[in-house]
C-alpha positions in Angstrom: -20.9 -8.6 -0.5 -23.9 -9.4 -3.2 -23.7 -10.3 -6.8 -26.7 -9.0 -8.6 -26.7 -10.5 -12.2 -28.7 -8.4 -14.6 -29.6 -11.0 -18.2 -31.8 -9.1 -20.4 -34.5 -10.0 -23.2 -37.3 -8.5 -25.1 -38.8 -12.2 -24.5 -41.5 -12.6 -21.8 -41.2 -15.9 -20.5 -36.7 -15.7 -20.5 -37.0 -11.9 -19.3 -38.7 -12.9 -16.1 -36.1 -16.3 -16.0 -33.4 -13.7 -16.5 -33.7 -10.2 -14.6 -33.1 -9.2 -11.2 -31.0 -12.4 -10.6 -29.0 -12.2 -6.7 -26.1 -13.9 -5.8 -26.0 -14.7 -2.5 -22.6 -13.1 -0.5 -19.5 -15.4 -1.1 -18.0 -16.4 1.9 -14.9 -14.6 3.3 -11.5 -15.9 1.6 -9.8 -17.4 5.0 -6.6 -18.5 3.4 -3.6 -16.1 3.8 -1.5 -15.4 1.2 2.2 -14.5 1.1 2.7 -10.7 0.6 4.8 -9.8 -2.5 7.8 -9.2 -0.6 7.7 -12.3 1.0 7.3 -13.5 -2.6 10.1 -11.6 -3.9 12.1 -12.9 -0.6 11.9 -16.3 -1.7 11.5 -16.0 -5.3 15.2 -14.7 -5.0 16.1 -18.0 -4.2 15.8 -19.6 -7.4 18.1 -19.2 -10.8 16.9 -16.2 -12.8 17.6 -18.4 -16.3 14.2 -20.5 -15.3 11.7 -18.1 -14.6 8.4 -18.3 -15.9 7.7 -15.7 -18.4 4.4 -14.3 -19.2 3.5 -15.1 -22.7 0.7 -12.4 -23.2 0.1 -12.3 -26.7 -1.0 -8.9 -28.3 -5.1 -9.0 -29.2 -5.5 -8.6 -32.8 -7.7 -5.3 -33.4 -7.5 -4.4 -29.7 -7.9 -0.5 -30.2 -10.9 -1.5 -32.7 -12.4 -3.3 -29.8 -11.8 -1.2 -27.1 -12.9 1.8 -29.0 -16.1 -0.2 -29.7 -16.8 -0.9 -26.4 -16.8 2.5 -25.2 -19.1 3.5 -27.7 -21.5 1.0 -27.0 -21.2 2.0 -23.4 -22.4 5.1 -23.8 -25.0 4.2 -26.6 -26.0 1.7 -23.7 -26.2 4.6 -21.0 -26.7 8.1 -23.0 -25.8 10.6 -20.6 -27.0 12.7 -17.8 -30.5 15.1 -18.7 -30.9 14.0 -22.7 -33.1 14.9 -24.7 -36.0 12.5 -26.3 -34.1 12.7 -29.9 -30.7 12.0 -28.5 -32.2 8.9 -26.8 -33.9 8.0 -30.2 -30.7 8.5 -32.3 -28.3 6.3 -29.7 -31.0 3.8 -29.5 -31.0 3.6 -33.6 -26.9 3.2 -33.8 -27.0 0.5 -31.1 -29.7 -1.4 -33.1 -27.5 -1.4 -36.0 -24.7 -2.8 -34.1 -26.7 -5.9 -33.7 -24.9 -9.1 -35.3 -28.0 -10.9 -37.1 -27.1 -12.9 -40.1 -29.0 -15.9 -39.2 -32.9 -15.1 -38.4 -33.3 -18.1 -36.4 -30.6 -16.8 -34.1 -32.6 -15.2 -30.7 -29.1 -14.5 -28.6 -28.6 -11.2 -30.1 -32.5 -10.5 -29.6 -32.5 -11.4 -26.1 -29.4 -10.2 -24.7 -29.1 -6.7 -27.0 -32.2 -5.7 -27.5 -33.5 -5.8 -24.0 -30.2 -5.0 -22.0 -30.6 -1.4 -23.7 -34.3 -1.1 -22.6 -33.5 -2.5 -18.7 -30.4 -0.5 -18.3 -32.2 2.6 -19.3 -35.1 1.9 -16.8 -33.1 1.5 -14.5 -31.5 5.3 -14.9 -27.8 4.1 -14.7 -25.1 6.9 -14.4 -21.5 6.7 -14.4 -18.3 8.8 -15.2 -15.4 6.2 -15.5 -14.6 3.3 -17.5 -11.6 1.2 -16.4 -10.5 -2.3 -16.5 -10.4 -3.0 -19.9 -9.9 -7.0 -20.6 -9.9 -7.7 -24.2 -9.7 -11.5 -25.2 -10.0 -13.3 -28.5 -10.7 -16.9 -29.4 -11.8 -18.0 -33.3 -15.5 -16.9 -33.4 -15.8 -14.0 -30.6 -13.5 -11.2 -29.1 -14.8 -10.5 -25.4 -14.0 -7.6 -23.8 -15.2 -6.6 -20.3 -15.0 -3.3 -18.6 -15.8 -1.7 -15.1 -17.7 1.4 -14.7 -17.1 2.0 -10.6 -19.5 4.0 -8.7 -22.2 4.2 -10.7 -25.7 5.2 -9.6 -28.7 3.7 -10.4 -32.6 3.3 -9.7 -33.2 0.5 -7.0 -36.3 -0.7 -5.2 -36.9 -1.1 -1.5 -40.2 -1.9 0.1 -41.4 -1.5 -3.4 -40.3 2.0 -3.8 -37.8 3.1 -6.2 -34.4 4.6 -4.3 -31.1 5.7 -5.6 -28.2 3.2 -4.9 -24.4 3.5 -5.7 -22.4 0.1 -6.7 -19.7 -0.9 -9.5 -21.2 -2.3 -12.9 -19.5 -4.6 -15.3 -20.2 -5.0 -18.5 -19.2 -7.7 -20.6 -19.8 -7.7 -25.1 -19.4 -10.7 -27.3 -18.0 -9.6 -31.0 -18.7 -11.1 -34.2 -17.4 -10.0 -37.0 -19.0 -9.7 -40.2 -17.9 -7.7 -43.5 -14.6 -6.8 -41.8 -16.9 -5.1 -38.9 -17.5 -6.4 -35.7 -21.1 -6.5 -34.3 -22.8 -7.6 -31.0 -23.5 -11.1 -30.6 -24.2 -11.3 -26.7 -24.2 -8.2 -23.9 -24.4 -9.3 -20.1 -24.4 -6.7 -17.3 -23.6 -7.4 -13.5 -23.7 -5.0 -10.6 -20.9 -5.0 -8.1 -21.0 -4.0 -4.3 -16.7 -5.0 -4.1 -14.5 -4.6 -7.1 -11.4 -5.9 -4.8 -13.1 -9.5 -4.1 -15.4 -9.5 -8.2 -13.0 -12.1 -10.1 -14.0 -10.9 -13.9 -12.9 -14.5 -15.2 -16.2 -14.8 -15.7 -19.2 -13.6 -17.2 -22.3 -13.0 -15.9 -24.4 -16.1 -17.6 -26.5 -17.7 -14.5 -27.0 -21.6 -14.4 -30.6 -21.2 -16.0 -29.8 -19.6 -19.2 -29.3 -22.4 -22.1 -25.9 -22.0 -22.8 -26.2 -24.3 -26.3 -28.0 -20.4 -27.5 -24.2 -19.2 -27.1 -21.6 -21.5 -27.3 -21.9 -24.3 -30.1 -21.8 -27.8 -28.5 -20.8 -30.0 -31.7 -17.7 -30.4 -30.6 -18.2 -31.1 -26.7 -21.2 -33.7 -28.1 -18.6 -35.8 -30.1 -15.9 -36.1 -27.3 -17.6 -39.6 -25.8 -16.9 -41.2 -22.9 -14.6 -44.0 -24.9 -12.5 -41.0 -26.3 -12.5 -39.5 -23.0 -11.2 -42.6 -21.3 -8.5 -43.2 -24.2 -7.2 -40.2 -23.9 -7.2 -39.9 -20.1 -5.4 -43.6 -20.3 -3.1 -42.0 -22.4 -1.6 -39.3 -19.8 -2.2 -40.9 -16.4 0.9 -42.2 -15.9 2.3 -38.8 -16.6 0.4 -37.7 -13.4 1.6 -37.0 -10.0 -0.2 -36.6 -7.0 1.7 -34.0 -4.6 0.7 -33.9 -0.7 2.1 -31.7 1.3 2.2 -32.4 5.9 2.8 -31.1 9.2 4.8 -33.3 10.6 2.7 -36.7 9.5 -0.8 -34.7 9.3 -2.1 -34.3 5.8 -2.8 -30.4 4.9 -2.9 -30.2 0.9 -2.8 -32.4 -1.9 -3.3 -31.6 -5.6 -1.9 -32.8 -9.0 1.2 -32.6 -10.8 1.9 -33.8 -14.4 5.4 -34.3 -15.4 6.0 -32.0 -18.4 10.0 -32.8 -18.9 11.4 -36.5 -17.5 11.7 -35.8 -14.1 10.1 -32.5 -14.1 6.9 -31.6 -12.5 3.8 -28.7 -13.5 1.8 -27.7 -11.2 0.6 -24.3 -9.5 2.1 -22.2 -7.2 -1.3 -22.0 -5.2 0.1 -25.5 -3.7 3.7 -24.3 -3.1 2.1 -21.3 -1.2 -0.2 -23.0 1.1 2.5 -25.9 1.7 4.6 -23.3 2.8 2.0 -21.6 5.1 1.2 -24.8 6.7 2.8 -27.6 5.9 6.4 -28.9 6.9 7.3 -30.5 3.9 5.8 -31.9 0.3 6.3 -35.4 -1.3 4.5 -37.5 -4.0 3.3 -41.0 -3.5 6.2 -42.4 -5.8 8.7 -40.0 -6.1 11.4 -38.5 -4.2 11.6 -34.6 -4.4 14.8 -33.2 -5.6 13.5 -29.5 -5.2 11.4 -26.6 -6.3 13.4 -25.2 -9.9 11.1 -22.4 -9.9 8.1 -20.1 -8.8 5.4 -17.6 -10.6 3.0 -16.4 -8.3 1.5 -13.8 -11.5 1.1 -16.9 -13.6 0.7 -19.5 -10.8 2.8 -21.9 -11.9 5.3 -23.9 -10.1 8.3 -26.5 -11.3 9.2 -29.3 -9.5 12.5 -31.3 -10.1 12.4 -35.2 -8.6 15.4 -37.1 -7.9 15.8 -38.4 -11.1 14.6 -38.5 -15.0 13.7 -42.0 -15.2 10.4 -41.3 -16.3 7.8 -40.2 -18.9 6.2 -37.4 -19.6 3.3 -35.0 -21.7 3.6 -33.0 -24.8 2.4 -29.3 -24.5 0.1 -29.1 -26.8 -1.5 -25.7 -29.1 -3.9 -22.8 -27.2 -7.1 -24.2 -27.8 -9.8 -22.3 -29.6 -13.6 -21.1 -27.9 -15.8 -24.0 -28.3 -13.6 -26.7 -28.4 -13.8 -29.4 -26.1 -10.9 -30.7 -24.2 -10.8 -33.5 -21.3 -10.3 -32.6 -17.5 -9.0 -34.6 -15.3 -8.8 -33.5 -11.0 -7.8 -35.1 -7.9 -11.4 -35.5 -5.5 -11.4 -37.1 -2.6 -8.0 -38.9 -3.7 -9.0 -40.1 -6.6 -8.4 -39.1 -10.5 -11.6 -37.7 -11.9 -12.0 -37.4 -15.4 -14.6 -35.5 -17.8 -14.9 -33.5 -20.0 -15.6 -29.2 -20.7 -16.1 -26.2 -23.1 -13.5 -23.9 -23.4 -15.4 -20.4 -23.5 -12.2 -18.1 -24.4 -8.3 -18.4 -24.3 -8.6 -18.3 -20.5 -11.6 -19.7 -19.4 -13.5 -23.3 -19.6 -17.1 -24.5 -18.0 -16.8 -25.7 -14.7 -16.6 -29.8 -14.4 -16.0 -30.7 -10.9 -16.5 -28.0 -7.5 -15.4 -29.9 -4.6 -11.7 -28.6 -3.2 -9.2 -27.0 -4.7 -6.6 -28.8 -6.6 -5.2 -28.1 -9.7 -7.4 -29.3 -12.7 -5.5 -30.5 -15.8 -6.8 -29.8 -19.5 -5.8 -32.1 -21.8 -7.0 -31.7 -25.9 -8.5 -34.7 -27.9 -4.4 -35.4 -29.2 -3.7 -36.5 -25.4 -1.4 -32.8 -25.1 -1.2 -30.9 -22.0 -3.2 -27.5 -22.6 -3.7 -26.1 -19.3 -4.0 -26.2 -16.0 -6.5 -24.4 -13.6 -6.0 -21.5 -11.4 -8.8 -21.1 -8.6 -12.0 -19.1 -8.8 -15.2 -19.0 -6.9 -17.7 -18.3 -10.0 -20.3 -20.8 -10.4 -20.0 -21.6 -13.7 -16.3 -20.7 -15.2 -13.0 -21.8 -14.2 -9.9 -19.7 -15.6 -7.1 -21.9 -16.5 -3.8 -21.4 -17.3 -1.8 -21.7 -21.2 0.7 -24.5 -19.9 2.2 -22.3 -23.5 3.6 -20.1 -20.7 6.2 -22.9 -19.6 7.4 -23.9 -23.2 10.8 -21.3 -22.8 11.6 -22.5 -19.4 11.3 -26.3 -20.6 13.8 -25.6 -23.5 16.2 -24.3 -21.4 16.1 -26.7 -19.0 16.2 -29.5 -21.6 19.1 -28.4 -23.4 20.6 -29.4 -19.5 22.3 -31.9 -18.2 19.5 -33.0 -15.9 21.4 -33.3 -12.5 22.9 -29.7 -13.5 19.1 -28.4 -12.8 19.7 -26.3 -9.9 16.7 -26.3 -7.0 15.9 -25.1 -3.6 14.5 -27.4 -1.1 10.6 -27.1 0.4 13.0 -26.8 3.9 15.2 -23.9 2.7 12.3 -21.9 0.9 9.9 -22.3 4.4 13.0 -21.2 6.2 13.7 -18.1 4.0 9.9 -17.6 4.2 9.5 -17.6 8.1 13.2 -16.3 9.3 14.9 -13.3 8.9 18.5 -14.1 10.9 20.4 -11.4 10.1 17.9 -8.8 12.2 17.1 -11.3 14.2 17.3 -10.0 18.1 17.5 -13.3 19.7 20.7 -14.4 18.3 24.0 -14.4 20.0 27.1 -15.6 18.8 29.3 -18.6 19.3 31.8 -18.1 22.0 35.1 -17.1 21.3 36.9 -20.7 22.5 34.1 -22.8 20.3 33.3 -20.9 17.1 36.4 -22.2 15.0 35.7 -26.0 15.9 34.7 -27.7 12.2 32.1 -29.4 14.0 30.2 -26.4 16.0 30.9 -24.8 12.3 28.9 -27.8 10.6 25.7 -27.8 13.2 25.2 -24.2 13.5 25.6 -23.7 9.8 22.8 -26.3 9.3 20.5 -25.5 12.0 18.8 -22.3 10.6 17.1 -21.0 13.6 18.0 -18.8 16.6 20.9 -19.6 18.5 20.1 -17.8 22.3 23.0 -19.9 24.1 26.4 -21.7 23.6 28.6 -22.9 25.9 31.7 -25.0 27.1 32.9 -27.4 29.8 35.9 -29.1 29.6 35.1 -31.6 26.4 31.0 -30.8 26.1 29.6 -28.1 24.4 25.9 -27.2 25.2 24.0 -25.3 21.9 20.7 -24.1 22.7 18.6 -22.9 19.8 14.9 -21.5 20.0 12.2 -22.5 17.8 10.5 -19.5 17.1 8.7 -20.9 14.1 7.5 -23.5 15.6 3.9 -23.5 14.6 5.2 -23.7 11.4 8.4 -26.2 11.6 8.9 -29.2 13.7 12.7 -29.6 15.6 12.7 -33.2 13.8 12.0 -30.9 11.0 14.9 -28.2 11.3 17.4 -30.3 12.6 16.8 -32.9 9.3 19.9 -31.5 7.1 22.3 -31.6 10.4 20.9 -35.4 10.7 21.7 -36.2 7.4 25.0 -34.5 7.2 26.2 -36.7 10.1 25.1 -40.0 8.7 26.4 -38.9 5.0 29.8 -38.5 7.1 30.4 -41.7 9.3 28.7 -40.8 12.1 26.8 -43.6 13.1 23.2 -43.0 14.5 22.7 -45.2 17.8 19.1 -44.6 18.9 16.4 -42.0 18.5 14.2 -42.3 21.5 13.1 -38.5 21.7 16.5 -37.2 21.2 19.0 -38.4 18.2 22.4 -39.7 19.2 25.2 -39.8 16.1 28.9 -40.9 16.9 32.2 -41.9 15.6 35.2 -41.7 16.4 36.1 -38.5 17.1 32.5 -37.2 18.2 29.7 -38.0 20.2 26.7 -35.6 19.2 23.0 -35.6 21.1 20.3 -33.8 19.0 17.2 -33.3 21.8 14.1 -31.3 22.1 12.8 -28.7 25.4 9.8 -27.2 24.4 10.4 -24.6 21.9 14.6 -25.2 22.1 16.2 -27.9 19.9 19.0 -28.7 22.3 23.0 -29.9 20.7 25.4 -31.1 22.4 28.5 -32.5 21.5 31.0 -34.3 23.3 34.5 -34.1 22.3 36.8 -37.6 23.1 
């Protein structure tokens, strides 16, 4: 898949720094994600009361906007076979659109001005708009659109040929007089619509981004006011790691929003339950997951207790201001600083992996955390505003009333599906009623392919079909933990677990893919 960034200006020197721009083809996304009904499979598992809510909030002048933008798309385009005076006449009301209070402002020059002269070279023809995303921050509303399939004049082996991809368009507003008016126009050509993220907007590395975005604000946040504030919150922040067996596969950061509650995205939940056999933090216990959104990828973590502090949520911040980030890097917290560009997206800090990114504003508040994305400049983030009804009502709480689901009980859910499940068979007649066959097969959440009885030993063979995925030590954890919680002392553990008292004698032992029980009656 290529990019092709198209940043137009009627100057020389930026024209030639700005046109005809190529990406070079992102590599292939390798991660699997869970498929919605998976989703809604273990999303099921949590209490309704705490789900995350999306707080969209309507756009102010949104139909004004819209409406705008398809004008200007066609004043940008014309249509198919016009005539000289209807290319004069559009090319006249898109001038006039131009916002130009301040001479010794060039953006809407460069970008305006010449995007209408190198989109009409170029011969561009579509017949669809679609995708409208309208957002607005305190000096700009931004709206983006697709146009798929359009057609346009290319050049191969200096020759000029027709080609076919998607174009998006993206116009920065300003109003003035109670009108709004063209401050900044960016174009970018599409081959894949399914794999473009439009979190960001087509402004390459080169361009002087202080000609768009005002700086005074990022300028004053110094590193001493960076390190206050980032002093100020650390001790709110956890770092969550997620294993197979002992083996490291994720880590990322948490911040605790509530005592004893835990932000961070459901990114982490989703790959530690791909992968991983179970998450903890370096110094916390993990009560459970209180709840999932993969639409606003956000996830809630209760620990085992509230004895600790925690962050205010602070306001949406506005385009230009500049807020303090701070992201787990080769295990250690890295803090800077960034420009938020719009109520959704901020200026890339830091590149390396993928853990969550935390914004925190100039009052030490949380303000957002990040969600991922490949662009090279912008990172979308996430209005930790969205979690503020879901805190409330768990707040008003009693904190050990907090219901969760275990990591162990969601992978479970995720990987097994017992009730059409071929393999399993079920107890035999002369064993199922025993408490203690009961107890072990109700906590052993796997197959059961065998069971049977010989004078005072039961044999239970279960096969561990997910086994890529979850350990034996792993499934049989809850029955382990059941039986020392209820007198049964644990004698040794040398490749197979042996718990006894006095009316039981139970061996917990692994065959390949079968986790082996047997008990032994006295």
């Amino acid at each position: 898949m290529k990019k092709r960034l198209l940043l137009i200006t009627s100057i020389p020197l930026l024209f030639l720094l700005l046109i005809n721009i190529f990406y070079m083809e992102k590599p292939i996304n390798k991660n699997i994600n869970l498929n919605i009904s998976k989703y809604r499979q273990i999303e099921s598992n949590f209490n309704s009361a705490y789900k995350i809510e999306s707080n969209s909030k309507e756009i102010e002048n949104y139909d004004e906007i819209k409406e705008l933008s398809e004008r200007i798309t066609y004043l940008l385009l014309g249509n198919e076979n016009e005539s000289s005076e209807t290319y004069y006449l559009r090319h006249k009301e898109y001038k006039e659109l131009k916002y130009s209070t301040n001479e010794n402002d060039l953006v809407p020059d460069i970008s305006v001005n010449g995007m209408f002269l190198s989109l009409n070279e170029m011969n561009i023809k579509y017949s669809s708009i679609t995708n409208f995303d309208i957002t607005k921050s305190n000096n700009y509303y931004i709206s983006t659109i697709t146009l798929p399939d359009v057609t346009y004049k290319g050049t191969s082996n200096n020759k000029f040929i027709e080609e076919k991809s998607n174009l998006i368009l993206t116009y920065f507003f300003k109003e003035k007089d109670k009108s709004f008016y063209l401050y900044y126009v960016s174009a970018k050509l599409v081959d894949d619509l399914n794999s473009y993220d439009d979190t960001a907007f087509a402004i390459k590395e080169d361009v002087n981004l202080s000609n768009v975005y005002d700086y005074t604000k990022y300028n004053e946040l110094n590193n001493d006011i960076i390190n206050s504030i980032y002093n100020n919150v650390s001790k709110n922040i956890i770092i969550l790691n997620s294993y197979n067996t002992n083996e490291l596969v994720n880590s990322t950061l948490g911040i605790l929003v509530s005592p004893g509650i835990v932000l961070t995205n459901y990114e982490f939940i989703e790959k530690s339950l791909l992968n991983a056999s179970y998450i903890s933090t370096n110094d916390y216990k993990i009560d459970g997951i209180i709840t999932l959104s993969k639409e606003n990828n956000l996830a809630l973590i209760k620990l085992d207790n509230n004895n600790t502090t925690s962050i205010s949520l602070g306001e949406t911040p506005n385009i230009e201001d500049s807020v303090v980030t701070i992201k787990l890097s080769n295990n250690e917290l890295i803090h800077n600083k960034t420009l938020i560009i719009d109520n959704f997206k901020y200026i890339k800090t830091i590149e390396e992996d993928n853990s969550s990114e935390l914004l925190i504003s100039n009052e030490s508040k949380l303000i957002g955390i990040s969600t991922n994305n490949d662009e090279s400049i912008y990172k979308k983030y996430i209005d930790t505003d969205i979690v503020s009804n879901t805190l409330e009502k768990l707040n008003n709480k009693d904190f050990a009333s907090i219901e969760v689901t275990s990591f162990k009980k969601l992978k479970e859910d995720y990987y097994l599906n017992k009730e059409n499940n071929s393999k399993e068979v079920k107890l035999n007649n002369n064993i199922k009623n025993i408490d203690i066959i009961k107890t072990i097969n109700n906590n052993i959440n796997i197959p059961l392919v065998k069971s049977s009885k010989e004078k005072n030993i039961i044999s239970l063979r279960y096969e561990n079909i997910i086994n890529k995925y979850m350990s034996n030590e792993d499934i049989s954890l809850d029955l382990r933990n059941y039986l020392l919680n209820n007198n049964y002392k644990e004698i040794s553990s040398n490749n197979k677990y042996i718990y006894e008292n006095k009316d039981n004698k139970i061996i917990i032992l692994r065959e390949f893919n079968y986790l082996i029980v047997i008990v032994v009656i006295k």
